[in-house]
N, C-alpha and C positions, 0 to 999 in steps of 0.2 A: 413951652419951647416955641421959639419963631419960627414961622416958615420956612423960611432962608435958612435955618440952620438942621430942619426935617427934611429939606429938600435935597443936600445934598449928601448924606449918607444914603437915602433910598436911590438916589441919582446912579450914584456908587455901587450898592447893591447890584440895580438891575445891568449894569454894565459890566459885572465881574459875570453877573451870571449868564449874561450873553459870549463873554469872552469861554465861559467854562462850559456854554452847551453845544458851540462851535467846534471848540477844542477834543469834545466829547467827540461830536459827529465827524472831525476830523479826523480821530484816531480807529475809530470805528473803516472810516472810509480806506485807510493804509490796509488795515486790518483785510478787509476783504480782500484789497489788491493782492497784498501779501502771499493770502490762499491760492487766489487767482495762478498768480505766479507759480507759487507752488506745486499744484495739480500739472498748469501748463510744463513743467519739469520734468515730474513724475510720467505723463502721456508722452516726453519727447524719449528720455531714458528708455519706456518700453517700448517704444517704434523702433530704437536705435539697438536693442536687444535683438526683437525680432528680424531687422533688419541684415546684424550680425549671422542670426542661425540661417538667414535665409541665403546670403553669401556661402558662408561656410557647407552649407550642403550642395553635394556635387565637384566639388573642391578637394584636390588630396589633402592630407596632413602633412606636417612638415617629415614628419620617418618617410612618406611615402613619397613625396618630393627629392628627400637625398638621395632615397633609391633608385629613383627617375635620374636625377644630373649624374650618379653612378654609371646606370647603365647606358648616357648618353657619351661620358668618356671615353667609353672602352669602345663603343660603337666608332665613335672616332677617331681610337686610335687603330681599330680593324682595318680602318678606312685607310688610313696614314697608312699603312702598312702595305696592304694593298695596293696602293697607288706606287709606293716607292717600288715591289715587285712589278707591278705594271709596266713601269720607267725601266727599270732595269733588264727587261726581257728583248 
C-alpha cells in the first residue's frame, strides 16, 4: 500500500476521533450544566416553600378573613345608623 493512500484513512481516523472525544466532552459538559440547573430549581422551589410558610404564619386564613369583612359590615352599618339617629335628633 502507498503512503498517500495509508495516509489518508488514518488522517480520517484521527479526525473522526477528535470530532467524537469533543463531542464526548461536550455532552458530558451539558450534562453537568443540566444538574447544575437542576439543583439550582430544586434550592429555589424550597426557599420559595419556606418563604410561603413563612408569610402565611401570622396571617388569618381565608374563613377567618370573611369573618373579619363580616364583622366590619355590620360595624359599619351600626355606624350608618347611628349617625342617621345622630342627624336626626
Amino acid at each position: 500500500m502507498a503512503p498517500d493512500q495509508a495516509f489518508l484513512p488514518l488522517w480520517m481516523s484521527f479526525l473522526i476521533g477528535l470530532v467524537l472525544f469533543f463531542t464526548r466532552k461536550w455532552v458530558a459538559d451539558v450534562a453537568r450544566a443540566i444538574d447544575s440547573l437542576e439543583e439550582r430549581l430544586r434550592l429555589l422551589e424550597k426557599s420559595q416553600a419556606e418563604c410561603r410558610l413563612e408569610l402565611a404564619k401570622g396571617y388569618p386564613t381565608r374563613p377567618e378573613l370573611e369573618r373579619l369583612v363580616e364583622r366590619l359590615e355590620n360595624h359599619a352599618t351600626r355606624l350608618t345608623i347611628l349617625e342617621e339617629r345622630d342627624l336626626a335628633a
